[in-house]
matplotlib code that plots the C-alpha trace (Angstrom):
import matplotlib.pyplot as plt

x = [0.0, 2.7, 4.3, 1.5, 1.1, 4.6, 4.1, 0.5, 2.4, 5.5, 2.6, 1.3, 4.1, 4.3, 0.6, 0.6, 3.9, 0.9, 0.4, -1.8, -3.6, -6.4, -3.5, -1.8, -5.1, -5.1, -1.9, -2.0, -5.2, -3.2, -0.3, -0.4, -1.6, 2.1, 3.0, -0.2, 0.1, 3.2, 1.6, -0.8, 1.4, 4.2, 1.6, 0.3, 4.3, 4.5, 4.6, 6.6, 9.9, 9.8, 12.5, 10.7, 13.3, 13.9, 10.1, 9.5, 12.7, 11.5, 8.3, 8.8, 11.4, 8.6, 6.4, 9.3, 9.9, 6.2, 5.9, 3.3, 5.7, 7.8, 11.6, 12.2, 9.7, 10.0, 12.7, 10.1, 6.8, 8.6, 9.8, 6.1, 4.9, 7.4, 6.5, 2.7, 4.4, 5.7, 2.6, 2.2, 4.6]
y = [0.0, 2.7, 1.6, 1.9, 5.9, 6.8, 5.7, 7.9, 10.9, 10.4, 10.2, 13.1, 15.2, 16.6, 17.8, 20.2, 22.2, 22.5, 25.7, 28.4, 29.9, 31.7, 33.3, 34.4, 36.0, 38.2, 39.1, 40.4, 42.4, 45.0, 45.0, 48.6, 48.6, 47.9, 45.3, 43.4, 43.4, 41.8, 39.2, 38.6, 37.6, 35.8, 33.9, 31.0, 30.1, 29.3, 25.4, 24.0, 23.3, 26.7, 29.1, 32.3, 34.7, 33.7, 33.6, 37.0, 38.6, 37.5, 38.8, 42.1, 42.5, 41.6, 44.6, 46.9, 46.5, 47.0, 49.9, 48.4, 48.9, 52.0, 51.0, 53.0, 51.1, 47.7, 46.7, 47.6, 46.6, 42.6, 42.5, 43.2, 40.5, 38.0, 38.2, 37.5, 34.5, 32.6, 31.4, 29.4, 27.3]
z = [0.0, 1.0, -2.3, -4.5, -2.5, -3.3, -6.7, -7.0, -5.5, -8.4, -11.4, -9.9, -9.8, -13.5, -13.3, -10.4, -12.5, -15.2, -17.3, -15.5, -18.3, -15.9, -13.8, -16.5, -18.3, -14.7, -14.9, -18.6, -17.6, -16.1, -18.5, -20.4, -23.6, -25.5, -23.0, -23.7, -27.5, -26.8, -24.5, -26.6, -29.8, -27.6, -25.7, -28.1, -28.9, -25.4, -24.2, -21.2, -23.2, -24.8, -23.9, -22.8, -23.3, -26.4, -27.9, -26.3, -28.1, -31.5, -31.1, -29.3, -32.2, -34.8, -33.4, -33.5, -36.6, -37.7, -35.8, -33.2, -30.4, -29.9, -29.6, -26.4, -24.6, -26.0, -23.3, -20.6, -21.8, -23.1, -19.2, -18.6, -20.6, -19.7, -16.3, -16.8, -19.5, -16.9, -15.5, -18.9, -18.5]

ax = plt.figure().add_subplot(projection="3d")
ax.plot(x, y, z, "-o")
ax.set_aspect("equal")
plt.show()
């Protein structure tokens, strides 16, 4: 019996490090306006194995370029977003 617990608690394990998708939905509702655009198109490219840092840069640099985000604040508003990305993982 204390086996078959041990062995219940191991399976288990995996799913409580799940994504959050609800907490990070509340934490994006009070990103400012740049900061959430760059939630928005960084969030569906993120999945447990991605790199965060690295999925965020190409996309902030994407809106940059197109002229969604201003370059002065794209530093600031991706730090933003990456902190409300970490609950998807």
């Amino acid at each position: 019996m204390k086996r078959f617990l041990i062995a219940v608690a191991i399976c288990a394990l995996p799913m409580t490090a799940s994504a959050n998708r609800a907490a990070a939905d509340a934490c994006a509702a009070s990103l400012a306006p740049e900061a959430r655009l760059i939630f928005d198109a960084t969030a569906p490219s993120i999945t447990p194995t991605a790199e965060i840092r690295a999925v965020l840069e190409e996309k902030t640099r994407d809106l940059v370029m197109n002229g969604s985000v201003s370059r002065s604040s794209a530093r600031g508003s991706a730090t933003a977003a990456g902190n409300c990305l970490k609950h998807l993982q």
